[in-house]
N, C-alpha and C positions, 0 to 999 in steps of 0.2 A: 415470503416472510419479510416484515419490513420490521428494521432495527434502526437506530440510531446511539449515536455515541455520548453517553453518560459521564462524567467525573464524580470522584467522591470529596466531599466539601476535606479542603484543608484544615479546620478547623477540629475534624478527630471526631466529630459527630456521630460518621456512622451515614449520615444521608446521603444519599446518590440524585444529582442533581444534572440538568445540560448544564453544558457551557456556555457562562456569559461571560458578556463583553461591552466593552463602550465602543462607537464607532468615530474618530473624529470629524467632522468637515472637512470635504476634500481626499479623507483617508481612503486608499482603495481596500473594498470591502475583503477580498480574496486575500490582501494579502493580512488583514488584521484579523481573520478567521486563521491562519495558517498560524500566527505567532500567537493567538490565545493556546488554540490543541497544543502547541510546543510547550508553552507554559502552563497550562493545568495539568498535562500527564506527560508531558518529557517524552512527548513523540515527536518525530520530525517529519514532515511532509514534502516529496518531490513528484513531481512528473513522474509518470514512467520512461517517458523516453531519459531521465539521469540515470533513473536505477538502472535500466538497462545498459546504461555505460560503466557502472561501476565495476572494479576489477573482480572482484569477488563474485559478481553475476556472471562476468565472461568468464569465467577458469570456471565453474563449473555448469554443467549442463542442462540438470534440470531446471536451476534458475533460469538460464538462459530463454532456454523454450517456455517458460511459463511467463518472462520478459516479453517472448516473442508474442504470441497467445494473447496477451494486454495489451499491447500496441495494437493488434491485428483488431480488436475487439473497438476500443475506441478509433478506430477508422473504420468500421464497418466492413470490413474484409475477413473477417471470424466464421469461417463455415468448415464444413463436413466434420470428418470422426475420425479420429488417425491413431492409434499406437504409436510414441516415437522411443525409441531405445536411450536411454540414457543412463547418469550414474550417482548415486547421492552423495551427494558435499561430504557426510563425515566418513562416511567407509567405504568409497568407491565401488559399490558393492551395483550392478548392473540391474536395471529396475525399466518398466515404463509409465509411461507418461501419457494419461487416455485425454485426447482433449476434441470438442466436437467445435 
């Protein structure tokens, strides 16, 4: 399936539109893509390798592994099928985690 990330015009319209943007001379394109999505919908974009430093990713675990799983994946190291045991962020309640 192929999606892409729409905004709804600030304007109160109701239309759902992509995001634009102006690009200046010289501006590097990545990072003037990164600060449009912040400012149309007040999302924040990083690496994964930050989110997976974030303290809230390490204390708990199925972040973690799903951290791990991303990295593994954009290095091309993402293979087989594993079960891994771990516990959810709001109730510590013991779950797995199927990841191939």
């Amino acid at each position: 399936m192929f999606q892409v990330f729409v905004v709804q015009e600030k304007s109160g319209t109701g239309v759902w539109k992509l995001p634009t943007a102006t690009v200046e001379e010289g501006e590097d394109i990545s990072a003037a893509a990164i600060w449009e999505v912040k400012e149309e919908a007040g999302v924040y974009w990083m690496a994964v390798e930050e989110y997976a430093k974030q303290p809230f990713v390490k204390k708990h675990k199925s972040f973690d592994y799903i951290a791990k799983i991303c990295i593994a994946k954009k290095d091309n190291k993402y293979v087989g099928f594993s079960p891994l045991l771990t516990t959810t962020a709001s109730s510590a309640k013991k779950s797995y985690l199927y990841s191939n």
